[in-house]
Kinemage of the C-alpha trace (Angstrom):
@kinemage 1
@onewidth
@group {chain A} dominant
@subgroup {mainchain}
@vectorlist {calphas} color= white
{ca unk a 1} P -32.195 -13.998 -5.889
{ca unk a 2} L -34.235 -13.909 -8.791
{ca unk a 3} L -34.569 -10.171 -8.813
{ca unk a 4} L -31.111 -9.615 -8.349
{ca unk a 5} L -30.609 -11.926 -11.601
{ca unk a 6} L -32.858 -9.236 -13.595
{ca unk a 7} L -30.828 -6.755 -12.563
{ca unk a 8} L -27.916 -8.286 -13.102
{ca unk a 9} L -29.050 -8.974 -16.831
{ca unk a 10} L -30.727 -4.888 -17.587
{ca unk a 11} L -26.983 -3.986 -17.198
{ca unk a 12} L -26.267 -3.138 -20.601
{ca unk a 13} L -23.040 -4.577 -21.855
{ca unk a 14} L -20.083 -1.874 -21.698
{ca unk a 15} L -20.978 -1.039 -18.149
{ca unk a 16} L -21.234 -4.526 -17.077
{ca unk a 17} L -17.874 -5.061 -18.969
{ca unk a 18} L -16.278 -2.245 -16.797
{ca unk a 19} L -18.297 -2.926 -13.436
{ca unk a 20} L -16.423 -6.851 -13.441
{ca unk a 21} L -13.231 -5.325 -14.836
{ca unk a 22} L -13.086 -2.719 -11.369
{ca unk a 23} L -14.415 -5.959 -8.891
{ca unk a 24} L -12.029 -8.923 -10.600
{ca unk a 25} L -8.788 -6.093 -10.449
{ca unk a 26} L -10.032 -5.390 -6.643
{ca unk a 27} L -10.484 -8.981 -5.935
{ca unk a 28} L -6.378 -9.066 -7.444
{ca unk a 29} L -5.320 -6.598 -5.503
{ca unk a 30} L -6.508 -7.996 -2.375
{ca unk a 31} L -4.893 -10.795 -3.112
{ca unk a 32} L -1.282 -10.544 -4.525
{ca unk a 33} L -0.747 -6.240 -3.238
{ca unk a 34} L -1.224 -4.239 -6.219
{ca unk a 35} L 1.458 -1.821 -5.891
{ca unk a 36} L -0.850 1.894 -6.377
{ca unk a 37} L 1.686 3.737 -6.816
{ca unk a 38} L 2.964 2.612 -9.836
{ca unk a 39} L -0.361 2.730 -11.436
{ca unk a 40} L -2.301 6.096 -9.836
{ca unk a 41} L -3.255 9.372 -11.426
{ca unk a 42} L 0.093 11.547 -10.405
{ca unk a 43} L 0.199 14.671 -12.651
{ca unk a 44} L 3.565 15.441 -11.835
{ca unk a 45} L 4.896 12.363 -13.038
{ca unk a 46} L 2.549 12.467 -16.041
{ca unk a 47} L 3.452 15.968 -17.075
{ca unk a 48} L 6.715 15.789 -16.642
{ca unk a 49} L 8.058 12.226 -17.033
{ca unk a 50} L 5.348 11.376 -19.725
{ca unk a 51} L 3.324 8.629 -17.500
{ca unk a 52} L -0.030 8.955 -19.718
{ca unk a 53} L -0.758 5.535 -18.768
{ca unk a 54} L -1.645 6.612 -15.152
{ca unk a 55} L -4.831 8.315 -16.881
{ca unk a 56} L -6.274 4.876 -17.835
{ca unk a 57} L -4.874 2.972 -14.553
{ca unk a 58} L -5.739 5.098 -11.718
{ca unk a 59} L -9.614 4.892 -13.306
{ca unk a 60} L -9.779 0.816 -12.335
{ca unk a 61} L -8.140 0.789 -8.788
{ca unk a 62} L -10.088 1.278 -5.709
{ca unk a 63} L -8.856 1.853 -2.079
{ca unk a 64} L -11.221 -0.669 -0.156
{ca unk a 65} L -14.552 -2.373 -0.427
{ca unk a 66} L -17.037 0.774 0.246
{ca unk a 67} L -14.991 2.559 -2.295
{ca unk a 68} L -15.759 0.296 -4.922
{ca unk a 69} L -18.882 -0.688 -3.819
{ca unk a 70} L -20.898 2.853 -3.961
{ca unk a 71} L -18.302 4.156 -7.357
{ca unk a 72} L -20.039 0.549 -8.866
{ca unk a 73} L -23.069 1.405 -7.931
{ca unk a 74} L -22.880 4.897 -9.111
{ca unk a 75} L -21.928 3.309 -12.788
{ca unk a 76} L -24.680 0.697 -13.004
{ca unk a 77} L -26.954 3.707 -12.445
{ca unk a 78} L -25.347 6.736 -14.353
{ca unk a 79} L -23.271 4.566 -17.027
{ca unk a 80} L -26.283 2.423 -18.538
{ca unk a 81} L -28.436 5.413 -19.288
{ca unk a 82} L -25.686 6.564 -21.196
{ca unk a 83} L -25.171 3.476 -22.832
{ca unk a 84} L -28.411 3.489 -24.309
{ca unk a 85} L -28.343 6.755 -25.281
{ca unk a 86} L -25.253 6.340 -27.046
{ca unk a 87} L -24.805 2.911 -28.031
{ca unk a 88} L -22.665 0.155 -26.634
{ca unk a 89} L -19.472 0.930 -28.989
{ca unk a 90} L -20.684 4.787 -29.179
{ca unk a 91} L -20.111 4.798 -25.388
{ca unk a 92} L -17.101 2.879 -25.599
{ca unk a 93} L -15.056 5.790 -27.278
{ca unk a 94} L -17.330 7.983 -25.128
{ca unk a 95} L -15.687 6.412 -21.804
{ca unk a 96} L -12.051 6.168 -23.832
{ca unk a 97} L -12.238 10.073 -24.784
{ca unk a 98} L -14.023 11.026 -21.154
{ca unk a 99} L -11.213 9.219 -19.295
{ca unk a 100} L -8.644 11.051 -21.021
{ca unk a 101} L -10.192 14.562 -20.777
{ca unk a 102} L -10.531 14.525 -17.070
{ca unk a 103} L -7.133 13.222 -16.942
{ca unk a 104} L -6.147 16.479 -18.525
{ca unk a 105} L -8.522 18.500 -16.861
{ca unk a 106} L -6.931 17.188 -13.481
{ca unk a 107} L -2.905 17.754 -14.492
{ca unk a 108} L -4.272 21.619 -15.700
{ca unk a 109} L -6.060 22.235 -12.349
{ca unk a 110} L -3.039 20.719 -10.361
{ca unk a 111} L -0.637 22.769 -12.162
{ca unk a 112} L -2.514 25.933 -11.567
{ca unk a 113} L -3.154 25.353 -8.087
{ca unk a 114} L 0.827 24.798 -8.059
{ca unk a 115} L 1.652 28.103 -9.998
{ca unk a 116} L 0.112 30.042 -7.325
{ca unk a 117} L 0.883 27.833 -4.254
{ca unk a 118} L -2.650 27.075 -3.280
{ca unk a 119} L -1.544 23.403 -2.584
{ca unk a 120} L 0.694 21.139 -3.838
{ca unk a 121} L -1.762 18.722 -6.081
{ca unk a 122} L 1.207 17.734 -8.517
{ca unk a 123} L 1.891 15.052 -6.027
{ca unk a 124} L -1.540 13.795 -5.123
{ca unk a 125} L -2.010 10.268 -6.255
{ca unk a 126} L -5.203 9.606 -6.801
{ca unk a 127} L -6.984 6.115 -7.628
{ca unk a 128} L -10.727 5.123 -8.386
{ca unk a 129} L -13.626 5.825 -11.166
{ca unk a 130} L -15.337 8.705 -9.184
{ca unk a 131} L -13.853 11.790 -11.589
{ca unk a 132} L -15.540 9.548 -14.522
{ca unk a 133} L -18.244 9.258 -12.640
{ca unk a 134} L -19.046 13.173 -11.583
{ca unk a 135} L -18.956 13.711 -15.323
{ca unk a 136} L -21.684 11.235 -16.140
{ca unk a 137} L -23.533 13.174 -12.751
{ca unk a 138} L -22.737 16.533 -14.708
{ca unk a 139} L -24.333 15.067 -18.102
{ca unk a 140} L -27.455 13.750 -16.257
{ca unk a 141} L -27.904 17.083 -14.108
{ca unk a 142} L -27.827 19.283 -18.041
{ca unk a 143} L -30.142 17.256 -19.366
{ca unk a 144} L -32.621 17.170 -16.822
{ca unk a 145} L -34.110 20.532 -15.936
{ca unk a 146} L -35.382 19.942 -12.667
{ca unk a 147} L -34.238 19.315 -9.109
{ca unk a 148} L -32.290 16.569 -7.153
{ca unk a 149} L -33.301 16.080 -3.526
{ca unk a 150} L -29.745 15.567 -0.840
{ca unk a 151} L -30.320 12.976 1.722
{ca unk a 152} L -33.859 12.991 0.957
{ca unk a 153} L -34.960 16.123 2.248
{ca unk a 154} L -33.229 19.056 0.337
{ca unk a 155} L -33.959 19.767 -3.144
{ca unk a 156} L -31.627 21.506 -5.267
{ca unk a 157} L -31.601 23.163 -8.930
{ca unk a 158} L -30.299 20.404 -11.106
{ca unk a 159} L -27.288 22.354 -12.759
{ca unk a 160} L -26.067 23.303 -9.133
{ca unk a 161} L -26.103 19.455 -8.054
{ca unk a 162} L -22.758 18.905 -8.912
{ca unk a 163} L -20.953 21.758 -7.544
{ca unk a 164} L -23.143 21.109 -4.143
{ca unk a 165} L -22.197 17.342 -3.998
{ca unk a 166} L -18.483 18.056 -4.297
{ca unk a 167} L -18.922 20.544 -1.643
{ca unk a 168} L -20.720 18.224 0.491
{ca unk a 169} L -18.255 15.315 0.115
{ca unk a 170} L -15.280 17.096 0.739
{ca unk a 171} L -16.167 18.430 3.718
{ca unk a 172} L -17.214 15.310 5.579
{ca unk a 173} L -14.681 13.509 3.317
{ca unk a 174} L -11.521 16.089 3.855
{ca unk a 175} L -9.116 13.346 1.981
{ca unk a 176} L -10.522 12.633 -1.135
{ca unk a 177} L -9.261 14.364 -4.340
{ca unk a 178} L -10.854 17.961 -4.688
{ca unk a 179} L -9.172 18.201 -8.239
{ca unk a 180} L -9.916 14.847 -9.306
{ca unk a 181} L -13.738 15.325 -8.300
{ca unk a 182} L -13.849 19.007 -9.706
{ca unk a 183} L -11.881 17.690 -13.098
{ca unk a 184} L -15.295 15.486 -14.074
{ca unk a 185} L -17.295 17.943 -13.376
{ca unk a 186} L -15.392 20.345 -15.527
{ca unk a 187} L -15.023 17.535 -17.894
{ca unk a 188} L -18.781 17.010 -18.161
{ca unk a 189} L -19.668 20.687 -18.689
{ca unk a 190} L -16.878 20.194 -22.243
{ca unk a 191} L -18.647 17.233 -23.237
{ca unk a 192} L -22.271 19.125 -22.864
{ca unk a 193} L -20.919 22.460 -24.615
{ca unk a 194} L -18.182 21.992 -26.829
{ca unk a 195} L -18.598 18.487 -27.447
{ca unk a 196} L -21.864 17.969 -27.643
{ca unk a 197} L -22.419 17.085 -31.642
{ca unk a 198} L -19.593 14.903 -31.437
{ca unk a 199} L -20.415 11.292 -33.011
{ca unk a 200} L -18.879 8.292 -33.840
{ca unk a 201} L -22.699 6.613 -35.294
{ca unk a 202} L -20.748 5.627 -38.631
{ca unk a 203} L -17.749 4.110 -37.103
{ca unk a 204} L -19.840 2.498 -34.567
{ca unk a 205} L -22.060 0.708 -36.941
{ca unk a 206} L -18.967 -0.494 -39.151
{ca unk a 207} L -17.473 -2.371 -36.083
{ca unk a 208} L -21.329 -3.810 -35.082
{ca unk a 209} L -21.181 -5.487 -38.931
{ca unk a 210} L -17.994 -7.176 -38.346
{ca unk a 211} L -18.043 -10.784 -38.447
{ca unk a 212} L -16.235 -11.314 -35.294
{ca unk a 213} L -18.742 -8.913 -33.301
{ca unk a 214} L -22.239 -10.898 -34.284
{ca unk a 215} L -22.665 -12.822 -31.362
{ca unk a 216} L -21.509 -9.720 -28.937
{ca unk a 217} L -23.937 -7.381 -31.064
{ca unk a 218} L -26.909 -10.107 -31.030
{ca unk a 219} L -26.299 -10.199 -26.855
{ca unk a 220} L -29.400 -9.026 -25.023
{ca unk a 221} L -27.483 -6.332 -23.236
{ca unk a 222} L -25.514 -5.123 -26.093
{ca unk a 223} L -26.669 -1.526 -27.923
{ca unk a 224} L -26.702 -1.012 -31.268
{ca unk a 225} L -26.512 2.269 -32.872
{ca unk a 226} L -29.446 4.052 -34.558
{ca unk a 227} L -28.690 7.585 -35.808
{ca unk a 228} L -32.926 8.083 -36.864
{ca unk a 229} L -33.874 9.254 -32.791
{ca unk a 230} L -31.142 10.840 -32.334
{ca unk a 231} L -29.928 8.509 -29.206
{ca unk a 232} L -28.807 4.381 -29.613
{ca unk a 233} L -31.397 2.184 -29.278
{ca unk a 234} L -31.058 -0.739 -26.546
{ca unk a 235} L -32.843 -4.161 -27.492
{ca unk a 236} L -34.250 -5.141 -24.574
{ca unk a 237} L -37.883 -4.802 -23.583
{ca unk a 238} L -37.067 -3.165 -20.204
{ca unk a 239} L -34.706 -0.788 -19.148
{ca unk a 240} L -34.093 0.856 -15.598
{ca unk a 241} L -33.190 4.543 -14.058
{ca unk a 242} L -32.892 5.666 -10.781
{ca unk a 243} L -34.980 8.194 -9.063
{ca unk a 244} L -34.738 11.970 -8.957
{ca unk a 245} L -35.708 12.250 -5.130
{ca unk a 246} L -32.932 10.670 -3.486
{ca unk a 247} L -28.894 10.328 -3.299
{ca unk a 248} L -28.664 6.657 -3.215
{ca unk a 249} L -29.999 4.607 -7.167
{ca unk a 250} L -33.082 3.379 -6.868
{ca unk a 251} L -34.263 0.930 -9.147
{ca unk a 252} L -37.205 1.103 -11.359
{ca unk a 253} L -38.618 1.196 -14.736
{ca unk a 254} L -37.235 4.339 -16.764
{ca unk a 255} L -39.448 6.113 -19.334
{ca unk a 256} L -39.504 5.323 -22.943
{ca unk a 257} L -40.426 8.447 -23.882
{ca unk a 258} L -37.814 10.268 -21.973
{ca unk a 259} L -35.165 7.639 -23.671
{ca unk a 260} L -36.293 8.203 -27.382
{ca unk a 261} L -35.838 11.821 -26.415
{ca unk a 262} L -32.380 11.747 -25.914
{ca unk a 263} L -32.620 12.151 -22.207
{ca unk a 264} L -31.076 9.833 -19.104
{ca unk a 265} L -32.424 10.226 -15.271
{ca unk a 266} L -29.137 9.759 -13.111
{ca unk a 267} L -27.493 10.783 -10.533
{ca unk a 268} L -24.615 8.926 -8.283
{ca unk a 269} L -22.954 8.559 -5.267
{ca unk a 270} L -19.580 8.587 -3.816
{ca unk a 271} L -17.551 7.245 -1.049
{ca unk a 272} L -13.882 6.931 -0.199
{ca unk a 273} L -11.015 6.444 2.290
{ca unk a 274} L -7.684 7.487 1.924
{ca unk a 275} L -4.341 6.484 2.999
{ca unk a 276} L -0.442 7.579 3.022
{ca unk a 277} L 1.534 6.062 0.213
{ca unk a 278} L 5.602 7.181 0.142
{ca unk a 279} L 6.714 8.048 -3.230
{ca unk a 280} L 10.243 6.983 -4.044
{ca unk a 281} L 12.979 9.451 -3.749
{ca unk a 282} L 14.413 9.407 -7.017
{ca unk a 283} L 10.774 10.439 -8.858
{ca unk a 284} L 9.243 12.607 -6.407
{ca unk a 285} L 10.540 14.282 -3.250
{ca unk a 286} L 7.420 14.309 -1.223
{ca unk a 287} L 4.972 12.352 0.597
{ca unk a 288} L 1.845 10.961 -1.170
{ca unk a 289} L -1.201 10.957 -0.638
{ca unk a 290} L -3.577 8.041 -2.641
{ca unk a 291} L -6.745 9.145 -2.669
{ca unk a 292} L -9.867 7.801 -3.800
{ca unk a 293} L -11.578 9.204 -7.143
{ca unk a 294} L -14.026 8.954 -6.780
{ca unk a 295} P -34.176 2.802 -26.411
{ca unk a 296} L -34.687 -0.631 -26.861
{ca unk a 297} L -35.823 -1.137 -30.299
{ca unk a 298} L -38.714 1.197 -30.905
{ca unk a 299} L -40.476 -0.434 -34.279
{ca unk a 300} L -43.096 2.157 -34.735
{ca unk a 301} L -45.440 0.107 -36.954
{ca unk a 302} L -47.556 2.696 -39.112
{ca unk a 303} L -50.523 0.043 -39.871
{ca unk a 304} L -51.797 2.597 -42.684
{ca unk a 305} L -55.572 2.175 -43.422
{ca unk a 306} L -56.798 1.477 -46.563
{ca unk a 307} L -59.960 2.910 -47.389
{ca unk a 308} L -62.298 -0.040 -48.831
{ca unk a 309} L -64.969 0.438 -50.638
């Protein structure tokens, strides 16, 4: 219980914010019936009736128990690396802009597939994190030259990872969203390439000197900004990663080096079911399918020598 306490607590403070936001809205829904419909990512609804919210919503619903459960545990692993790279409110507007982007990506790659009757995706309603999530898997596979080992046993080039997984889990996992899963991936390639010197350091550090934010900055899993390394720095004395030579996170102890570097070890999995959802008539005249989206302050003290004589 203890251990699970520490673990609990190296969660820095954005992706713990999110991780309870996704469990208390499941926890809801099982409850009182969340109605998914009204709330999933449906790109023909948001392109054509102007239902941007859907973006946001669909990101925070989840389809059962092992949906949430392995998208979570994906996050804790892939989203805290970030975190510290970034910077608690860095990431924040990272997540916000991220969301929005594979939103986009997916309506695009929907309304492509629909130009040239591939398959109708403009009516796929899609719910849970797992887009968000394959571009945090896309960021950590860039930034990591080396190779990720598949069910323990097959290694793979790093910058193919992605593509690989998506294969993988659509074929033993025929109804989750393709375009949803391919959108973060696409999504994560724009963040490495075109987005890449994209920073919000100065705006983040005016909102950490706000009055109202001391006792959130002076939290032990909050982290601040520092624009010297290049990367955020966390201020805790420990932070975690998860290994390179398997699927499922792992934890242990990440490198401090690799951190004030700028890089993040990370890779996720996910898991989903799916179910049939009717949409009503007077929106959309087909049948829909919801599917499951899926450094801690460095103080170098220079203790200069003086020469005595």
């Amino acid at each position: 219980m203890e251990e699970v306490k520490n673990r609990v607590k190296e969660i820095s403070f954005i992706t713990r914010c999110f991780l309870i936001t996704c469990i208390l809205i499941f926890i809801f829904d099982c409850l009182f019936t969340i109605n998914h419909f009204l709330f999933c990512s449906l790109p023909n609804l948001e392109l054509y009736n102007f239902q941007v919210w859907r973006i946001y919503t669909c990101v925070f619903l989840h389809q059962n128990f092992l949906h949430l459960l392995f998208n979570m545990m994906a996050l804790v692993n892939l989203g805290k690396e970030i975190e510290k790279q970034k910077g608690s409110i860095n990431y924040l507007i990272w997540l916000i802009l991220m969301i929005l982007l594979c939103g986009l990506f997916l309506i695009s790659i929907s309304w492509i597939f629909s130009i040239f009757n591939i398959k109708d995706y403009m009516n796929e309603c899609s719910i849970g994190a797992s887009g968000l999530l394959f571009t945090m898997l896309t960021l950590s596979s860039l930034q990591n030259p080396t190779t990720k080992k598949i069910f323990c046993f097959i290694s793979v080039p790093n910058f193919i990872y992605p593509w690989l997984l998506l294969i993988i889990i659509q074929l033993f996992m025929p109804n989750v969203s393709f375009v949803g899963h391919l959108a973060g991936i696409l999504t994560g390639f724009f963040d490495k390439y075109v987005l890449y010197n994209l920073s919000f350091d100065n705006f983040s550090k005016k909102i950490e000197k706000l009055d109202i934010m001391s006792k959130i900055v002076n939290s032990s899993s909050f982290v601040i900004s520092d624009s010297i390394f290049g990367a955020s720095i966390i201020q805790r004395n420990s932070s975690t990663s998860i290994s390179n030579n398997s699927i499922l996170p792992i934890w242990n102890k990440s490198n401090e080096q690799d951190i004030a570097n700028g890089k993040f070890p990370g890779q996720g999995f996910i898991l989903g079911g799916s179910t049939q959802s009717p949409i009503p008539s007077n929106q959309v005249n087909t049948q829909t399918n919801i599917t499951p989206l899926n450094v801690k302050n460095v103080n170098n003290n220079n203790n200069n020598e003086k020469d005595r004589k």
